[in-house]
N, C-alpha and C positions, 0 to 999 in steps of 0.2 A: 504494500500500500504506500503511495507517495505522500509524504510528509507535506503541507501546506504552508507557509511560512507567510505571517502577519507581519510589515515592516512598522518597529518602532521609533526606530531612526539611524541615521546613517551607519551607528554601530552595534546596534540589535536588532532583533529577531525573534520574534511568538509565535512560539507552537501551543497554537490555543488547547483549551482543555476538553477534549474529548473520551467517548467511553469511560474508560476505569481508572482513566487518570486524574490524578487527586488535587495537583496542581499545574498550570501551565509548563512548557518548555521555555527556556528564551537563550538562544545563541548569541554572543558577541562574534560579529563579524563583519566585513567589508562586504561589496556586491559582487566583486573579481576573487574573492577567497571563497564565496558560498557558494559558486558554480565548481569546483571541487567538491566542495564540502556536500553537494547534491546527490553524486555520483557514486556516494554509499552510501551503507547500513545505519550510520553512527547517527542522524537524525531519530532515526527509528527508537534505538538506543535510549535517547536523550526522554524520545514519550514513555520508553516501555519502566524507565527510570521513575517517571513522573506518577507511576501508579503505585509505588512502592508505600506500606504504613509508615506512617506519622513522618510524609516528607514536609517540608516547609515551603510558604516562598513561590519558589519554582524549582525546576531541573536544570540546571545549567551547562551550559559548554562554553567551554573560551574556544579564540579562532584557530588554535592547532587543534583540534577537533580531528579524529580520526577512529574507526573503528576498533574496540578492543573489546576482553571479555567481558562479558554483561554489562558492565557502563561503557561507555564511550571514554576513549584517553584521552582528556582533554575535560574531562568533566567535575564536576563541585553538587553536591547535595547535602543539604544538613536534614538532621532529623529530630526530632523533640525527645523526649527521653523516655515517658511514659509510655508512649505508644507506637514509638520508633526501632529501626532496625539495623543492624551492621549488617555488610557484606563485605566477605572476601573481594569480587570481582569490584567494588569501590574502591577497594585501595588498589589491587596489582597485587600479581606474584612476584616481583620482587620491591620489598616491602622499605619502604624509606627509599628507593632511589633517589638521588638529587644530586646538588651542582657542589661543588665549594671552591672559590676563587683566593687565588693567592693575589698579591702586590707587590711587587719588589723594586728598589733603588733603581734598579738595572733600564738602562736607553735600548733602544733597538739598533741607532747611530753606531751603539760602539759594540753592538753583540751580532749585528749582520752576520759576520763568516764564520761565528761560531755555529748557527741554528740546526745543521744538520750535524756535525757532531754532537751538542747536545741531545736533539733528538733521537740519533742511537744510543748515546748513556742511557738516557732513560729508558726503552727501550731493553736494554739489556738488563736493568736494576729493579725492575715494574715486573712483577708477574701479570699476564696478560692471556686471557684467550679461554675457552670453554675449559673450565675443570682446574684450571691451574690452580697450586700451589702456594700460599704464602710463606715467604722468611721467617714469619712470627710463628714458636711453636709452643702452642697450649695443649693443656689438658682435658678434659671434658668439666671439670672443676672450673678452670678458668674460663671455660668457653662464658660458664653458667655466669660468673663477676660480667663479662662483656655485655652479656645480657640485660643484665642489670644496671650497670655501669656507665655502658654506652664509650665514649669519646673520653667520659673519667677517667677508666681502666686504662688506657693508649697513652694519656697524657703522665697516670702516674709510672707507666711502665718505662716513662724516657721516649715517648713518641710525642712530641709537640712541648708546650707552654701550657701554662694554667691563664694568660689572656686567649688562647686560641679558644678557651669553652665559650668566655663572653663572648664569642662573633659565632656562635653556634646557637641554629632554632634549638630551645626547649635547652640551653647549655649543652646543647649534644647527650642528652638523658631525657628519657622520653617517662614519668612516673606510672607504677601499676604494673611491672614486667614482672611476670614469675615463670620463671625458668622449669618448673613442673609439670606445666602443661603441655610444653614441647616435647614432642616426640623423640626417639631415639634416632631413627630417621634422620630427622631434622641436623640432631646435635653431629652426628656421623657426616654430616653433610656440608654444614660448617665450622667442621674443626680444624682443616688445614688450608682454608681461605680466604683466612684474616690479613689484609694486605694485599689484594689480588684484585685487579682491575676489572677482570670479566670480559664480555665478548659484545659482538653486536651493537646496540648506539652507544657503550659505552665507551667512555674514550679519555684520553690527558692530551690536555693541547698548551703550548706554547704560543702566547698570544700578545699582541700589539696595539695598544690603545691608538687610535686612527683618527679620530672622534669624541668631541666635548659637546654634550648639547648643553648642557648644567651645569657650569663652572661652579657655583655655589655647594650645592650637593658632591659632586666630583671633587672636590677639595677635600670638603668631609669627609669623604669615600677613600680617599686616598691616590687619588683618579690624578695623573697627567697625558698630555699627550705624547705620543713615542713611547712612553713606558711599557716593562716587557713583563706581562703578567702570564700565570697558568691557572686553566681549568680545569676541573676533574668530575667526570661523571661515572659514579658510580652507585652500588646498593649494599642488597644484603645476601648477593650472590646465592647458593644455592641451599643457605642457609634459610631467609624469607620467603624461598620459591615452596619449600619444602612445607613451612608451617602455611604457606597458602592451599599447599595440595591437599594439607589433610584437614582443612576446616571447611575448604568446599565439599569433601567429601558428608563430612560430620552435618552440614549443614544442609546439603542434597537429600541427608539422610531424614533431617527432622522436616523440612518443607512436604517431603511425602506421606509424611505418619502423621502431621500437623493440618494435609490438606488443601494448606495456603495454595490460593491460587495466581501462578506468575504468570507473567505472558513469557518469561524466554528462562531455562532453568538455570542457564549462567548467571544469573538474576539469586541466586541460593543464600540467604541469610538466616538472621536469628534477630528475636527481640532482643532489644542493648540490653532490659536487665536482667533479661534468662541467664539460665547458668552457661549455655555453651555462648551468648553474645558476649557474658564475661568474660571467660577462657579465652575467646578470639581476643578481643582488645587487651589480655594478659599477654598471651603469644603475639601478637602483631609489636606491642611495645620492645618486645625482646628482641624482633626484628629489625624495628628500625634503630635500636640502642647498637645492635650487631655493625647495621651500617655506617650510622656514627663512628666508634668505633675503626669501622676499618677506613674511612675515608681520610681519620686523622692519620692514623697510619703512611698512608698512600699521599698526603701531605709529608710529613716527614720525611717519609722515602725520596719524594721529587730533594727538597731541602738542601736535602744529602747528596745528592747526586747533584745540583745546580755547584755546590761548594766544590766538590772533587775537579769535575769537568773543566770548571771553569776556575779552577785554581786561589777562590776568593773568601774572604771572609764571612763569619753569619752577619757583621756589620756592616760589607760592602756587598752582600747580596740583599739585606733587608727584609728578605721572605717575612711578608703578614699575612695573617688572614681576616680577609675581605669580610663574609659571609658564607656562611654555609645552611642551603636551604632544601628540604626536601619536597619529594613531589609527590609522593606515591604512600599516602598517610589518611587514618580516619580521629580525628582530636574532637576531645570534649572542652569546647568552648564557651563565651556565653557573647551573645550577639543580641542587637535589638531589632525585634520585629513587629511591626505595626505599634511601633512606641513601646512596647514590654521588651525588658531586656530578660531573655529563656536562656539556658541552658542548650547545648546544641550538640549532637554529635555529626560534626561538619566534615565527609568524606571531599577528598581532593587525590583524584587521579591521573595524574599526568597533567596537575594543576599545580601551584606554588602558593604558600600566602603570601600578603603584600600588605604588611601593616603599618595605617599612614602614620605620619608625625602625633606624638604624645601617647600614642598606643603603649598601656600599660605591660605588655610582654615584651617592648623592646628593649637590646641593653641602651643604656645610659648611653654611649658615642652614638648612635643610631636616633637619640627622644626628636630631634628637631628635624630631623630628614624624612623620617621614615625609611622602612626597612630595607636592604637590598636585594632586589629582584634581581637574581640570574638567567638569564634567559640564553641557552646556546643555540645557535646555529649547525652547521654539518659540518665536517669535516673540511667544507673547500667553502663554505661563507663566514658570515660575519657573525660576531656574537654579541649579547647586548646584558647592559646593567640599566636597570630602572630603580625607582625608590616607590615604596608604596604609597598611595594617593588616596585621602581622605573617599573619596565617592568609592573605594572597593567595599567598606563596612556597609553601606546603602544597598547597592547592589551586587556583588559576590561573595558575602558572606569573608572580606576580606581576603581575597581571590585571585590570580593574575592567571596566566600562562605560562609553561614549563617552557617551550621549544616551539619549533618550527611546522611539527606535524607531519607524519608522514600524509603520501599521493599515491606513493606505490608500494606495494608487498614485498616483501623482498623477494619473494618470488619473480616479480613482475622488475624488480629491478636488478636481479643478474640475468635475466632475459635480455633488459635494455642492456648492461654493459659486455652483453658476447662481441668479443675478440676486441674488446677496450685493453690498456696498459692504464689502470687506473690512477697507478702510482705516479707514471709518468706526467700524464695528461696535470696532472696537481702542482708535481715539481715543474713542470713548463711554468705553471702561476707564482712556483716562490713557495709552496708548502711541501714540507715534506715528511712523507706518512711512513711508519714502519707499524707492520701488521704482520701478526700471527699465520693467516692464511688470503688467500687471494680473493676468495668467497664473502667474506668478513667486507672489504671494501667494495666488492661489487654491489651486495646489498645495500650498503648506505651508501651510492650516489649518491651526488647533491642534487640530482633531477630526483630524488626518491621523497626530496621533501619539499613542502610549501615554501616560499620565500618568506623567511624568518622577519624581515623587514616590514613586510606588510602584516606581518602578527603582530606585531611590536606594535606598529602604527595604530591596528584598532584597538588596544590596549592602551596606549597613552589616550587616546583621542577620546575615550569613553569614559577617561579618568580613572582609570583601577588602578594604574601606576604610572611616575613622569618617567620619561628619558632622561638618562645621565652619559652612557658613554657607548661609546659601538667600538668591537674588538676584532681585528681580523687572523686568522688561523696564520702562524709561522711551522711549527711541528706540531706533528700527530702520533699518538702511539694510538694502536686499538689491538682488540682482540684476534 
């Protein structure tokens, strides 16, 4: 059935409320991103979302909008508590995915002919790719403290600084994780992939400030121009995929003894305060703590290798950390809605928050800006930092966009790149990728994803988040 779309203005979009759905739909997007965005499922998504108990509001999607399981990736729903419900397929199988940016002293002027050496160090020093490996070796004891601990446990073990928690969402500790309910499975799964990059869009890049739109904020931020920062996207590797596969299972199981009537089964939850909607929000924290955790990590690690390579000090390399934000997460909130400030359990998948100026969850360096939005791009475009914007608490439930979106499957995009040299075709631009396997970069063309820019765009222009700085890719490592 084709989805109908009610224009509300330049940057939204209602999917009015029909059948069993509870509250409207409404897309942030342009009129040239939503003729994509037509062309699949993830509209559908976005209604079948909207019939869900005790949703709020509306069902949202921001404009990297793209098809994924049961909710669309790209999507934001909160729920009420009494009457509301967690899903696995709201947050992702892997659980905390997100960005965290570094800043460093460091010119692009004076580090030009180092980039591709650097980007082999890393590279070499970066465990990368399906299944790998990390340097760090725990116990299944200590896996349990990570769990717990999150980006805490990394930090006291000599992986980072204790300012790197204040530029971490939630301190990089997520509360409420109990490591009991995680399967064995699970802990087997990630016990030897703390420190591991992972495969697919995840990636560490070597990046270039190019671009000031907000010299104000970008000060604050730590933002110049020429300056040579790094990205890193990563999760909770095959640790978070694990405790996803066994509460959709668990939760498959009670929608049918239960009755509940879903339109799609990927769609499979639990009331928030039943015993298995607790369990979930117990393991999903362990999750994202995991990721935490390893991202600090996989900070440090670059650190170390930016020093070695480049022969310089932790004073004349500078390495900060920016923010680090996740995307792939369901938080008990409290939001105002129709003038009552509720309670909320606000899923965001393949969404970011963007919390504006004075927002009581920010740290103190961040109260006058608002938060920093990471938004990346692909491997061979741009990438971008925003701050969060008063109008996201109105309308996204304090909300922005992860990425770029994909356009194509990756099926559909190692089709498109047969008998490409993809690496080549990058380094002809000045970037240079070193990858696991050749498959890996086929799939993420940068034709496999929307133009990041035009996301950006109906995200500032809607007010969810301003612009501050645009980064363009020097090295890449991926899976």
């Amino acid at each position: 059935m084709k989805i109908k779309l009610q224009k509300m203005d330049e940057n939204r979009w209602i999917i009015p409320k029909s059948g069993n759905m509870r509250v409207p739909g409404m897309i942030f997007s342009s009129p040239s991103l939503l003729k994509e965005i037509e062309k699949e499922e993830s509209l559908q998504q976005v209604a079948n979302v909207a019939t869900l108990p005790g949703i709020v509001k509306y069902s949202l999607a921001m404009p990297d909008i793209h098809w994924g399981y049961g909710f669309p990736i790209g999507g934001v729903a909160a729920f009420e508590m009494n009457e509301g419900i967690v899903s696995p397929g709201g947050v992702g199988y892997d659980i905390n995915c997100g960005c965290r940016m570094m800043t460093t002293n460091l010119n692009y002027s004076d580090l030009k002919a180092e980039i591709k050496r650097l980007t082999q160090a890393l590279f070499q020093n970066i465990p990368t790719g399906v299944g790998s490996r990390g340097k760090v070796k725990i116990s299944v004891g200590d896996e349990k403290k990570v769990a717990i601990e999150g980006a805490r446990w990394a930090v006291k073990k000599g992986f980072g600084q204790e300012d790197d928690l204040e530029r971490t969402e939630d301190g990089g500790r997520m509360e409420g994780a109990d490591p009991d309910v995680i399967s064995d499975r699970a802990l087997k799964r990630g016990l030897d992939q703390l420190g591991t990059l992972g495969s697919g869009n995840h990636f560490l890049e070597i990046q270039v400030v190019d671009t000031i739109y907000n010299k104000g904020i970008a000060d604050a931020f730590d933002l110049f121009e020429g300056q040579i920062v790094v990205l890193i996207h990563s999760g909770s590797r095959g640790f978070g995929h694990q405790i996803c596969d066994d509460f959709l299972k668990d939760m498959d199981r009670f929608i049918i003894s239960s009755g509940m009537n879903l339109p799609d089964r990927q769609l499979a939850c639990a009331p928030i305060k039943s015993d298995l909607g607790r369990r979930y929000l117990s393991a999903m924290a362990c999750g994202a703590n995991y990721a935490w955790a390893n991202r600090q990590i996989l900070m440090h690690l670059t650190r170390e290798t930016f020093q070695r390579a480049l022969s310089i000090s932790p004073r004349e390399l500078g390495m900060k950390l920016l923010y680090d934000v996740c995307h792939n997460i369901a938080k008990i909130e409290n939001h105002v809605v129709d003038g009552k400030e509720i309670t909320l359990c606000v899923h965001r998948k393949g969404a970011t928050r963007a919390l504006p100026p004075g927002h009581p969850l920010l740290p103190s360096k961040y109260k006058n800006t608002g938060q920093p939005v990471l938004i990346p791009g692909d491997m061979g475009t741009e990438s971008f930092v925003l701050a969060g914007a008063r109008a996201s608490m109105e309308l996204s439930f304090g909300s922005s966009c992860h990425g770029a979106g994909r356009v194509l499957s990756r099926h559909q995009a190692v089709k498109k790149a047969k008998g490409r040299s993809i690496n080549r075709e990058l380094e002809d631009r000045g970037i240079f990728v070193q990858s696991r396997g050749k498959r890996t970069l086929k799939e993420e063309i940068p034709e496999a994803y929307k133009d990041v820019s035009q996301v950006v765009e109906v995200v500032h222009n809607a007010g969810l988040a301003v612009k501050v700085a645009r980064m363009r890719p020097l090295g890449v490592i991926k899976g």
